[in-house]
C-alpha positions in Angstrom: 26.5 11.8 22.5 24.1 10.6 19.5 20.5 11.0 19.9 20.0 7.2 18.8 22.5 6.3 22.4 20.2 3.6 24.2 17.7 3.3 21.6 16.6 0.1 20.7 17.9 -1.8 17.5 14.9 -1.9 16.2 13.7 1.4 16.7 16.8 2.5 15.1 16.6 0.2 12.1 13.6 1.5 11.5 14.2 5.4 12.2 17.3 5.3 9.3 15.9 2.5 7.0 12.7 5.1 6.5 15.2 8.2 6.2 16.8 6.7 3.5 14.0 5.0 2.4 12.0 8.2 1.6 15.3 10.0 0.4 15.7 7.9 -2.2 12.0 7.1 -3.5 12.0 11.6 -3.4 15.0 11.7 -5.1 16.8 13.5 -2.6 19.3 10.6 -3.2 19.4 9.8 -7.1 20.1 6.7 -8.7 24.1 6.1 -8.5 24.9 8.3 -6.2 27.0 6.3 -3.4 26.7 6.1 0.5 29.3 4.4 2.5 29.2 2.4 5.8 31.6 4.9 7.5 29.7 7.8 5.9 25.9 6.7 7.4 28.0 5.7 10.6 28.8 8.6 11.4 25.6 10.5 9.9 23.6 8.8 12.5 25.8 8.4 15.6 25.0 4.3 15.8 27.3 1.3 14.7 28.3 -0.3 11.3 26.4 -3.4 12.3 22.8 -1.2 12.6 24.1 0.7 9.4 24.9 -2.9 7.8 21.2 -4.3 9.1 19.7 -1.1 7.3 21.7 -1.2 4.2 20.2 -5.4 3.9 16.5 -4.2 4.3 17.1 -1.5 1.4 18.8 -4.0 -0.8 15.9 -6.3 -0.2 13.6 -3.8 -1.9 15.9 -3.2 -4.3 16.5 0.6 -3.3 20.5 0.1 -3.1 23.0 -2.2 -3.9 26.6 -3.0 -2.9 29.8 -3.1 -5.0 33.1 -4.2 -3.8 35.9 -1.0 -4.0 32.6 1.7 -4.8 30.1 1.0 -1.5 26.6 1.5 -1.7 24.7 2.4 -4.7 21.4 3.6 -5.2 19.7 1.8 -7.6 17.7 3.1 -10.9 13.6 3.6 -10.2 12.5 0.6 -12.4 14.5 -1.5 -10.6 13.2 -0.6 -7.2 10.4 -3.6 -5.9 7.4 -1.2 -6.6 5.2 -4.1 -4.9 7.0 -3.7 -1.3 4.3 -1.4 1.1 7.0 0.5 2.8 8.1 2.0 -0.8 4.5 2.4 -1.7 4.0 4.7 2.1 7.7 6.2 1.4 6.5 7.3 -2.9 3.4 8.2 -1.6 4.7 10.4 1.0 7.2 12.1 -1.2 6.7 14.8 -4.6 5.9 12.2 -6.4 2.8 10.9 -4.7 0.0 11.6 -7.8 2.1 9.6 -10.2 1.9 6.9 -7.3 -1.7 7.0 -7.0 -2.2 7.0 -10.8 -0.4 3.6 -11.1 -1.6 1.9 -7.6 -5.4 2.9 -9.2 -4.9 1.5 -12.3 -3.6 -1.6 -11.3 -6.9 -1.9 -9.0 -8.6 -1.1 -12.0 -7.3 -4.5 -13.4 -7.1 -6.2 -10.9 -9.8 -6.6 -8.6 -12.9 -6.3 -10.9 -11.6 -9.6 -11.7 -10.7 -10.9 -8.3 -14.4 -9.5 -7.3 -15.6 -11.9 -10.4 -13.4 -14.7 -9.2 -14.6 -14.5 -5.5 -18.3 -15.0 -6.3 -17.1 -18.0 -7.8 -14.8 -19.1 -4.9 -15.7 -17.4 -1.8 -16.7 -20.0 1.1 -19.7 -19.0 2.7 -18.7 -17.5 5.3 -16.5 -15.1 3.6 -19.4 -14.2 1.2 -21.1 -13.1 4.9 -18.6 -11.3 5.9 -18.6 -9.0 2.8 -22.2 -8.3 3.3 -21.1 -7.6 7.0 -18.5 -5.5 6.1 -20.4 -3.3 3.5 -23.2 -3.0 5.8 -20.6 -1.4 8.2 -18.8 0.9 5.7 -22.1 2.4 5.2 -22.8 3.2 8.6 -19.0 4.2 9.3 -19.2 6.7 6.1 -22.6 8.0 6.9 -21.5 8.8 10.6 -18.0 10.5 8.9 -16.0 7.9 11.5 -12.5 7.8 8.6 -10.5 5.8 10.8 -13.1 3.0 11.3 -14.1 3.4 7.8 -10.8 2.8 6.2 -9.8 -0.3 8.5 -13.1 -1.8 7.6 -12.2 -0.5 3.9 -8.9 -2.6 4.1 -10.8 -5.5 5.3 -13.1 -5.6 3.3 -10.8 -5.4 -0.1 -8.4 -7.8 1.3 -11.2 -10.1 2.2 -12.2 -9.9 -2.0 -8.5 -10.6 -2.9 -8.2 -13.4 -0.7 -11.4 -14.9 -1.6 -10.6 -14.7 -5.3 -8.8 -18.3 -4.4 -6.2 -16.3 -6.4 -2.9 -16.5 -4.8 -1.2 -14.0 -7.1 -4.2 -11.6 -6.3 -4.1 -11.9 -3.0 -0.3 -11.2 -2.9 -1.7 -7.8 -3.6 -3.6 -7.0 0.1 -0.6 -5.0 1.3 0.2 -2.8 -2.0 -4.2 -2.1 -1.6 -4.3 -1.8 2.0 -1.7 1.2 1.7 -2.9 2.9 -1.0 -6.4 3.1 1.0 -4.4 4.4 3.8 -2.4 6.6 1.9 -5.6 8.1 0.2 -6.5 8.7 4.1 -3.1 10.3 5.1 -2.9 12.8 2.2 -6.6 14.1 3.0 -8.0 12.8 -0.1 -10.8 11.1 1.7 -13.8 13.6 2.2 -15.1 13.6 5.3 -18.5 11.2 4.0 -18.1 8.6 2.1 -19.7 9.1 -1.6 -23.0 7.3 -1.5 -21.8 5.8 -5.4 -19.1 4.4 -3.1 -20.9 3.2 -0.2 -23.5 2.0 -3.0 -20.9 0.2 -5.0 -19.7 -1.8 -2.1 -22.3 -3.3 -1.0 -23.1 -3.8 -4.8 -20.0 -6.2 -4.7 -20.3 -7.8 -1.6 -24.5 -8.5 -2.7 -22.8 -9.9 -5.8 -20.2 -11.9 -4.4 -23.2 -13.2 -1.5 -25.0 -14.5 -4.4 -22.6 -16.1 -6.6 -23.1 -13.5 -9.5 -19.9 -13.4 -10.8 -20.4 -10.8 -14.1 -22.3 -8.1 -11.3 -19.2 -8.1 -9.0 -16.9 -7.5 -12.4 -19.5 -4.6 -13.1 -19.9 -3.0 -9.8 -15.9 -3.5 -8.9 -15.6 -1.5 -12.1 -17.8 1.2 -11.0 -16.6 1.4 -7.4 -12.9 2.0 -8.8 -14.0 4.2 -11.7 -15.5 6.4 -8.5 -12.2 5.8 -6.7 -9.6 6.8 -10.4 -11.7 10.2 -10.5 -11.8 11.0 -7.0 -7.8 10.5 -6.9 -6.4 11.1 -10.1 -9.2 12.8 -11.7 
């Protein structure tokens, strides 16, 4: 009997679409080689329709596609939707998880100086408190080496800038940010206290973006992500 028998559907959706999901973003499975329904049927002991449920959630992030008389076809790298968190957790969890950092960092880099910019124009008020909250709280979450509290209030605190940019595309970008900070977190890269320049920087931004100074949150975003490009890609 399979180990999957009796599991729930979406337990196993999600066990096989991450399998494959981090097989192909590693390269274990390379662009055009083919899978079949039959074939991943009978690799993991469960039915066509879970294999057929799986094989839609790949092609929505444009890991695979389907052709008639050929199956299932991994699909090229610059193809893949690069914007989608579960391939950002799956590429940073594979071999090629600097090059993944290096690009996730740089598109912070010009990004969210600007949303930070943007924000201290838009911000409602109490969003502009809440940053201050928040950066108070990073400090005192770095200081006392607490990682797990520090990063959620870390993910808050940057989705909380995007969305207060009143930039819609920005803000589109919380997840991709959110899992590079966790990722950053999960691959040990975090030392175990905060930088001060970081903790600094952050409360830089959110002082900035509390006061309606739009060209000091530009200039301390840029330095808070200048600290975060050399502490992860170096």
């Amino acid at each position: 009997m399979s180990e999957h028998a009796g599991a729930p559907a979406a337990v196993l959706h999600a066990r096989i679409t991450e399998t494959l999901g981090l097989d192909i973003t590693s390269g274990v499975l390379a662009p055009g080689d083919r899978l079949t329904l039959e074939g991943l049927q009978q690799e993991f002991g469960v039915s066509r329709t879970v294999v057929r449920d799986c094989m839609r959630i790949l092609e929505s992030m444009n890991l695979v596609y389907s052709k008639r008389r050929i199956g299932i076809v991994v699909q090229k790298p610059e193809l893949w939707n690069v914007f989608d968190p579960r391939v950002i957790q799956w590429r940073l969890a594979g071999p090629g998880r600097s090059e993944q950092f290096r690009t996730l960092t740089e598109l912070r880099v010009g990004v969210e100086p600007v949303a930070a910019a943007a924000a201290a124009r838009n911000a409602a008020q109490e969003e502009r408190t809440r940053l201050v909250e928040l950066a108070g709280e990073l400090r005192l979450l770095g200081e006392a080496g607490e990682l797990g509290g520090f990063l959620q209030a870390d993910i808050e605190f940057h989705t909380l800038l995007l969305r207060a940019s009143g930039n819609d595309m920005f803000a589109s970008l919380q997840e991709a940010v959110a899992e590079v900070l966790t990722g950053r977190t999960r691959q040990g890269l975090m030392p175990p206290h905060p930088t001060e320049e970081g903790l600094r920087s952050h409360w830089l931004v959110a002082a900035a973006i509390a006061e309606g100074d739009g060209a000091a949150a530009l200039a301390h975003m840029t330095e808070l992500l200048e600290e975060v490009r050399q502490a992860v890609v170096g």
